[in-house]
N, C-alpha and C positions, 0 to 999 in steps of 0.2 A: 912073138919074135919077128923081124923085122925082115922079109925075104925076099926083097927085091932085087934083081941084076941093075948094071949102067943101063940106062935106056928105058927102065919100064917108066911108063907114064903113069902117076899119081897124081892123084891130088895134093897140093900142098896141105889143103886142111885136114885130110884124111892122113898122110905121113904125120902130123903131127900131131895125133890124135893114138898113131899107133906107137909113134918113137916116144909119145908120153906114157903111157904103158908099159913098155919095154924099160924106160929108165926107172921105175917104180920097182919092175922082178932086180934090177939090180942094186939098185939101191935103197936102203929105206928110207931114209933122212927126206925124201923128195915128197912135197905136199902139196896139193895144185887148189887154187885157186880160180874161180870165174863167175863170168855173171850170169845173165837168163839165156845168154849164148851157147850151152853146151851141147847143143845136137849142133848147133853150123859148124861151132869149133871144131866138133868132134872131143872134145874134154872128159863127156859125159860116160865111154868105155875109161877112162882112168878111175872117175867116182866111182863104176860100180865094182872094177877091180879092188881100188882098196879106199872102200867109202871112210874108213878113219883116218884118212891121206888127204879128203878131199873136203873144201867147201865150195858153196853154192851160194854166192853172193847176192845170186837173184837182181833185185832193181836198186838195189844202195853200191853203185858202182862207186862213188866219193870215197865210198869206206876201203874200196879194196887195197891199195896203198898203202895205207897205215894199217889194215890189218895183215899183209905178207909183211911189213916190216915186223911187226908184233910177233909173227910167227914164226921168221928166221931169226929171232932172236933167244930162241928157245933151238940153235944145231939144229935147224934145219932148211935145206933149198928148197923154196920156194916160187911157185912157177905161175903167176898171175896172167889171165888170157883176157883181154875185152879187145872191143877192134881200135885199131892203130889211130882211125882216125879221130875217133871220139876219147878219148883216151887225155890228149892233154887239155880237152874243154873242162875237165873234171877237173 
């Protein structure tokens, strides 16, 4: 669970490595996605919370796309992570 007051300083990557977790105990439908990135992400506590929530895209970042489309296509959100900037060279 997520317990931070206004003001604490976090890491972005880390809040969102915890706020993805936290959306997981609440919902189930939410299934995450990433590449060989998942310790910088932080992604990698959501896989082990609910490793059949999660893939690991590893180096076929091309594919990631078309496969979160594929998999919100079957009711559910879908939460794909690569970095921003690399992201529309693919």
């Amino acid at each position: 669970m997520i317990d931070w007051k206004i003001g604490d300083l976090v890491q972005a990557r880390k809040a969102y490595g915890v706020a993805l977790v936290d959306l997981g105990m609440r919902r189930e439908v939410v299934f995450g996605l990433d590449s060989d990135l998942q310790r910088s992400n932080q992604t990698y506590s959501f896989g082990q919370n609910f490793p059949e929530q999660f893939l690991g895209i590893a180096i076929a970042e091309a594919y990631m796309i078309p496969t979160a489309a594929a998999i919100s296509s079957m009711a559910s959100t879908v939460l794909s992570d690569y970095l921003a900037l690399i992201f529309p060279c693919r």
